[in-house]
N, C-alpha and C positions, 0 to 999 in steps of 0.2 A: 832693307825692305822685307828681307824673308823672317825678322824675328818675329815685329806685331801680326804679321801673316800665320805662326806657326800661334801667337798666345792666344788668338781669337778660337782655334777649334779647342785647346785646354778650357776656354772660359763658358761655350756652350755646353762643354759634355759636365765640366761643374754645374753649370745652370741647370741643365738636364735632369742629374744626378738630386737636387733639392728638389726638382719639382717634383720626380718621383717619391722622394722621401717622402713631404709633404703630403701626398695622395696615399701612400701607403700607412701614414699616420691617420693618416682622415678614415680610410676605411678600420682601419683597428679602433679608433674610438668610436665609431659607428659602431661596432661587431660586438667592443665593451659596453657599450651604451642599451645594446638591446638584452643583452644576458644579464646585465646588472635588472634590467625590468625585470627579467624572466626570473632571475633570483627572489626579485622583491616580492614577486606573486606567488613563487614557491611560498616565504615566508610566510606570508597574510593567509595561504589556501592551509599551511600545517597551525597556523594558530585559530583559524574557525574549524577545522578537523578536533582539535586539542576544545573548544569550548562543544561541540558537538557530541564528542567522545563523555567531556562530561557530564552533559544532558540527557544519557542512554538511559541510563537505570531509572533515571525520574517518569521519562516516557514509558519504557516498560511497564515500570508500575501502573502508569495509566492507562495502557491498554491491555493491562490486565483487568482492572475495575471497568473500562468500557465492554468487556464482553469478549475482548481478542486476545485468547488463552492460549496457553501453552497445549497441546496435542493430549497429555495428562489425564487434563482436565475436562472430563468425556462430561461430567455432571450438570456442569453450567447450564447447558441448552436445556436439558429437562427440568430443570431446577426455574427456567428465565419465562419457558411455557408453561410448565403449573400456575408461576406468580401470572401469568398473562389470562390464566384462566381465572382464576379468584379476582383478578380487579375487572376482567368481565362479569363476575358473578355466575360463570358455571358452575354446576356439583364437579367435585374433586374428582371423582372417575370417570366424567365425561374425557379428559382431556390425557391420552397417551403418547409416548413418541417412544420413536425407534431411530437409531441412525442407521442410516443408509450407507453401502459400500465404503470401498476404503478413500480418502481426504484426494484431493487434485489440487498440484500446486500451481500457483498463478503465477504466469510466465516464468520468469527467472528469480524469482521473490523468494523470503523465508515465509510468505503466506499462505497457508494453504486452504482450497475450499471444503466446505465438507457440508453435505446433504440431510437435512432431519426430514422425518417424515409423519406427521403427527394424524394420528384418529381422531375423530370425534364422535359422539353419540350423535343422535336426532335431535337436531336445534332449529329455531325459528331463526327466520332471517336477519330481525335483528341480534339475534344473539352469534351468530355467523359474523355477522359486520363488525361487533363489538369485541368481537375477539381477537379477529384478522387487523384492528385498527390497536389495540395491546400491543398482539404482536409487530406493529412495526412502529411503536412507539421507537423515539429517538434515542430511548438510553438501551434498546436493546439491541441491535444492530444486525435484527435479521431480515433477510431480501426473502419473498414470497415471491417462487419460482414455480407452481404450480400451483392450481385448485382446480377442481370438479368437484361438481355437486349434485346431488338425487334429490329428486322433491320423494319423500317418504311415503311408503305406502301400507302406512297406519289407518286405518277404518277406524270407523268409531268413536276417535276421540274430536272435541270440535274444533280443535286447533290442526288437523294434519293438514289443511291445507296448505299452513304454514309454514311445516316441518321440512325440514333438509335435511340431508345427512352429507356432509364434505367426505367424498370417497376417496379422495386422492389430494393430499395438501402439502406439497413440500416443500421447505425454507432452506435457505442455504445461509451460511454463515462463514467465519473467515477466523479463523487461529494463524498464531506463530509456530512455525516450526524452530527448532533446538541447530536443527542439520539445514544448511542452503546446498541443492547440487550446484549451483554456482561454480567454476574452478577458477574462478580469476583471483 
C-alpha cells in the first residue's frame, strides 16, 4: 500500500515540473515574439532613414532655389526686393534694405530667422499695395512683420494726398544654418 502511496507525489511534482516548463516557454516566446517586432521596426525605421538620407541633397537644393539659403548668402533678400520692386514698377532707388541685427534660431532647428528692413521713397497707396503683395508673392518666402506708414507731407504736387511714405517695414525670412546647437 505504501509504494502507489509514495509514486503519486513523484508523479505530481513531474506534472508540476511540465506545467512550469510549458509557462516558462510560453513567456519566452511571448518575450521573442515582441523583440522579433521591435527588431522588424528597427529594420523598416533604418531602411526609410537610408531612403531619406538619400533625398537630403535633392531638398537642399531645393530650398536653396526656394529662398532658404545658407547664412552666406546675405544677397538673396536684396537681390528678392529689387526684383519685387521692378515687377511692382517702382524706379530702382525707390527700394533699399538693410538687414537687421544678428539671425535667431527657431526653437531647436537648423533654421534660423533673420530680419530685413526695407525703405521706401514716397508712393501712392496703390503702389504701397503692389509692392507689399510682390513681396509676399509665393516664390519668395518672406513674412511681413511690420509696416507703418506717413501720409506725406508734400504740398504742391496734386497727388500728395495720395503719397505715403512706409517709415518702418520689416520682413522676416528663414535660412539654414551649417551649425544645429542641437546636442543630441
Amino acid at each position: 500500500m505504501s509504494e502507489p502511496y509514495q509514486r503519486r507525489p513523484k508523479t505530481w511534482l513531474v506534472a508540476l515540473a511540465i506545467v512550469m516548463l510549458a509557462a516558462v516557454t510560453f513567456w519566452s516566446y511571448r518575450a521573442m515574439l515582441a523583440k522579433r517586432a521591435l527588431a522588424d521596426r528597427a529594420v523598416s525605421t533604418t531602411e526609410r532613414c537610408a531612403v531619406l538620407a538619400a533625398e537630403m541633397p535633392a531638398l537642399s537644393d531645393a530650398a536653396r532655389e526656394k529662398g532658404y539659403v545658407h547664412a552666406e548668402a546675405l544677397w538673396l533678400p536684396q537681390k528678392l526686393m529689387e526684383d519685387a520692386g521692378q515687377r511692382a514698377s517702382l524706379a530702382p532707388k525707390k527700394v533699399q534694405t538693410t538687414r537687421d541685427q544678428a539671425t535667431r534660431r527657431v526653437a531647436d532647428t537648423v533654421y534660423l530667422e533673420q530680419d530685413l528692413t526695407v525703405q521706401l521713397g514716397d508712393l501712392t497707396m496703390p503702389e504701397v499695395i503692389r509692392f507689399l503683395l510682390e513681396v509676399d508673392s509665393a516664390d519668395s518666402k518672406f513674412v511681413i512683420k511690420r509696416l507703418e506708414l506717413d501720409k506725406s507731407d508734400q504740398r504742391g504736387q496734386e497727388d500728395a494726398s495720395e503719397r505715403w511714405t512706409p517709415r518702418n517695414l520689416t520682413l522676416s525670412y528663414y535660412i539654414i544654418s551649417r551649425n544645429s546647437t542641437s546636442s543630441k
